[in-house]
Rosetta silent file (secondary structure, phi, psi, omega in degrees, C-alpha in Angstrom):
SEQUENCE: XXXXXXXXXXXXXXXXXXXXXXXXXXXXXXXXXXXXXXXXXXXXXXXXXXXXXXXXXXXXXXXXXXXXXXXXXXXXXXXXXXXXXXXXX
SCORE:     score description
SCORE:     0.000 S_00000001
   1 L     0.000  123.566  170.379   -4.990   -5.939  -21.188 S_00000001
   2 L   -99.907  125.741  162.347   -8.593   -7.144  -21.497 S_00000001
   3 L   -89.973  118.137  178.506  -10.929   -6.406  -18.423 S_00000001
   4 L  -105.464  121.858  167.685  -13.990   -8.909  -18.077 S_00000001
   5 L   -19.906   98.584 -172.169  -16.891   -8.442  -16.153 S_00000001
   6 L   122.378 -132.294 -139.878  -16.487   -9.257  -12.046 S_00000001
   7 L   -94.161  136.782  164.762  -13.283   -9.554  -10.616 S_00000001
   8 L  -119.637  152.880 -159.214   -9.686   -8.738  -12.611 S_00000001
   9 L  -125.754   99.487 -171.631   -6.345   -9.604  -10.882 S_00000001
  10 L  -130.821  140.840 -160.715   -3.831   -7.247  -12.273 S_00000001
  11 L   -88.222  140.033 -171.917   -0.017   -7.070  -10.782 S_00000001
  12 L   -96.278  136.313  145.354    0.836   -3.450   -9.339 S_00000001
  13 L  -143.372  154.799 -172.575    3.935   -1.963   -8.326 S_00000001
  14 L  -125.807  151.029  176.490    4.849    0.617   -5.760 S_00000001
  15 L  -106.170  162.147 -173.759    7.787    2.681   -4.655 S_00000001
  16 L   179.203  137.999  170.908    7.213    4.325   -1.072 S_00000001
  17 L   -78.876  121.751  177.291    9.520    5.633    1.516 S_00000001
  18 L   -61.106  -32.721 -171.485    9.930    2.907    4.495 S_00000001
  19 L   -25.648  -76.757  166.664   11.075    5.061    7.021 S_00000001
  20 L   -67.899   -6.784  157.702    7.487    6.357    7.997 S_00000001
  21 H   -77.310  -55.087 -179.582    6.014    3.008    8.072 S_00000001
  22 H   -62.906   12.928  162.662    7.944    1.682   10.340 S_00000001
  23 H   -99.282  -31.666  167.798    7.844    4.586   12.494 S_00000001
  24 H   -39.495  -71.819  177.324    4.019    4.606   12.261 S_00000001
  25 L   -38.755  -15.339  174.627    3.566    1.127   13.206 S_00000001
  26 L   -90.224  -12.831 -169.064    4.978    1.697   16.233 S_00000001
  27 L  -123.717  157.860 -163.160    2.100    4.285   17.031 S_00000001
  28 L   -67.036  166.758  -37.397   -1.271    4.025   18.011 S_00000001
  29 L   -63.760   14.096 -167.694   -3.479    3.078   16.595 S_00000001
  30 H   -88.859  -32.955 -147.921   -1.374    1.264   14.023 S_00000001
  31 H   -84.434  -39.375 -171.406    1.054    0.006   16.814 S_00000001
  32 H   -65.958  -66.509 -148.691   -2.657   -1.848   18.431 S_00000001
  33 H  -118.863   10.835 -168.697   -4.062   -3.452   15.092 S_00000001
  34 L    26.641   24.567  165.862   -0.532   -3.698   12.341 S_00000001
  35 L  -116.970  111.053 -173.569   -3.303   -2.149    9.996 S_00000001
  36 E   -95.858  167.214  169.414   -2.538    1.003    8.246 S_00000001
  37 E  -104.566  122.805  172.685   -4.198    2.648    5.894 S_00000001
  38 E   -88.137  141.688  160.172   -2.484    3.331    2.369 S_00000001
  39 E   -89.139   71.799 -126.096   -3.472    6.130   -0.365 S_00000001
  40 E   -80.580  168.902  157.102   -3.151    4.459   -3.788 S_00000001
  41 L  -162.843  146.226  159.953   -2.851    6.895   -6.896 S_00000001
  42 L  -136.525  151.652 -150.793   -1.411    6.401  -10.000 S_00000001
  43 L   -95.862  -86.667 -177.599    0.999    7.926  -12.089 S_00000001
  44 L  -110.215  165.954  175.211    1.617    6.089  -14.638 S_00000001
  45 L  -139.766  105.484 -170.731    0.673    2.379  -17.043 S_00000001
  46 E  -117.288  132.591  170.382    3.215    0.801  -18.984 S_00000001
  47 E  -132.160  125.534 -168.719    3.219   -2.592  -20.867 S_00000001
  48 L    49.803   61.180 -149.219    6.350   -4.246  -22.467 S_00000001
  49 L    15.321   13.056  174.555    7.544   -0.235  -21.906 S_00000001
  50 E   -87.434  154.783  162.725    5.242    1.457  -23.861 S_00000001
  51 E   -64.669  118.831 -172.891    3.209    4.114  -21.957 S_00000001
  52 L   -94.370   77.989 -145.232   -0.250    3.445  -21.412 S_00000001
  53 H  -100.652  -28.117  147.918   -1.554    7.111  -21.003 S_00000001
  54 H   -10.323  -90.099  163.749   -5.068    6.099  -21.234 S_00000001
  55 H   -57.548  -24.390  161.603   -5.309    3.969  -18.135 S_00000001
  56 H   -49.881  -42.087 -175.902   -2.738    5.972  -16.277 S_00000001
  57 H   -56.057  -37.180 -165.815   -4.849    9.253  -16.701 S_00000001
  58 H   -56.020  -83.421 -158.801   -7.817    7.013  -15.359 S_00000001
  59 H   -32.204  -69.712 -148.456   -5.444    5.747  -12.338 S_00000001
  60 H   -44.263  -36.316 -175.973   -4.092    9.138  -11.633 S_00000001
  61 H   -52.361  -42.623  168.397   -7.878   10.928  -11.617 S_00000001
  62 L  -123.028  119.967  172.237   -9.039    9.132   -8.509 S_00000001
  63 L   -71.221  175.421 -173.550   -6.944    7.730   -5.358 S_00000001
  64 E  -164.425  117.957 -169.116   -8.319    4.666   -3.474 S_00000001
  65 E   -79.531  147.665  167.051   -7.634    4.347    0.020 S_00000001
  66 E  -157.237  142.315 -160.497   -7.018    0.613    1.253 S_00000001
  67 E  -102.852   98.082 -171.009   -5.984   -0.725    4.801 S_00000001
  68 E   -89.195  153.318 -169.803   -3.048   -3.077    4.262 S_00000001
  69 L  -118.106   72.599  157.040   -2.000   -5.266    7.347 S_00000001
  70 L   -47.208    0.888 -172.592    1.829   -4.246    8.196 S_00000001
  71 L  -106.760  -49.553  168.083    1.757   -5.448   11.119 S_00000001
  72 H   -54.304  -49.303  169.582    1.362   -9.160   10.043 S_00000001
  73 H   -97.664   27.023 -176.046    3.997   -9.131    7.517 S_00000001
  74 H   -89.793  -65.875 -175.579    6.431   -7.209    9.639 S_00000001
  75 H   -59.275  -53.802 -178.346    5.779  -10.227   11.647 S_00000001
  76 H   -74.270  -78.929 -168.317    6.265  -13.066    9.188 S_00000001
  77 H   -70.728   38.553 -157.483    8.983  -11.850    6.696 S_00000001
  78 H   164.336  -18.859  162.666   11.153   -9.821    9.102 S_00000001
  79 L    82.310   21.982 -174.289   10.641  -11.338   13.006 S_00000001
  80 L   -81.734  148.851  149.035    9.185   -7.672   13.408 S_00000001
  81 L  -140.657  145.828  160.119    6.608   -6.997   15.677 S_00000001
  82 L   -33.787  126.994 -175.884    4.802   -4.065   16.569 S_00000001
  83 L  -156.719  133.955  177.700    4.636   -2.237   20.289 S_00000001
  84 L   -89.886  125.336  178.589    2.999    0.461   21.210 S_00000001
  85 L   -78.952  150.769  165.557    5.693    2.331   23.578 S_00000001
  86 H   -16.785  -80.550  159.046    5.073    4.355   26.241 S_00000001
  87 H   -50.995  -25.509  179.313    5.216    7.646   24.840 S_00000001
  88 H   -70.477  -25.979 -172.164    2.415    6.626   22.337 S_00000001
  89 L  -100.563    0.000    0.000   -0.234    6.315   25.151 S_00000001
């Protein structure tokens, strides 16, 4: 991996239990806006399966919160939509 000055566009993947988004999303203030906030951290960086323990250590040393918009793609891939319920207000 080379990193260049400005912006680099490098593909991520995450495992995460669904359960609690979609119960979130139903509640306010998530249930109002579809935008939650996620905590990234990372464990590990592997390329063509070797272990990258360099850049993992990096990832793992600081998380970095970012507010992903579940509510939109609830809505598009899945006919989902959000509602804030009763009991939430």
């Amino acid at each position: 991996m080379i990193l260049y000055p400005g912006i680099n566009n490098i593909t991520m993947h995450a495992n995460m239990a669904q359960l609690p988004v979609l119960k979130a999303i139903n509640e306010e203030p998530y249930c109002e806006t579809g935008i939650m906030p996620f905590v990234l951290t990372g464990i590990n960086v592997t390329n063509n399966g070797q272990n990258l323990t360099y850049y993992g250590d990096a990832l793992a040393a600081v998380s970095q919160t970012v507010n992903i918009d579940i509510g939109s793609i609830l809505a598009r891939d899945l006919n989902i939509t959000a509602n804030c319920s009763a009991s939430t207000r």
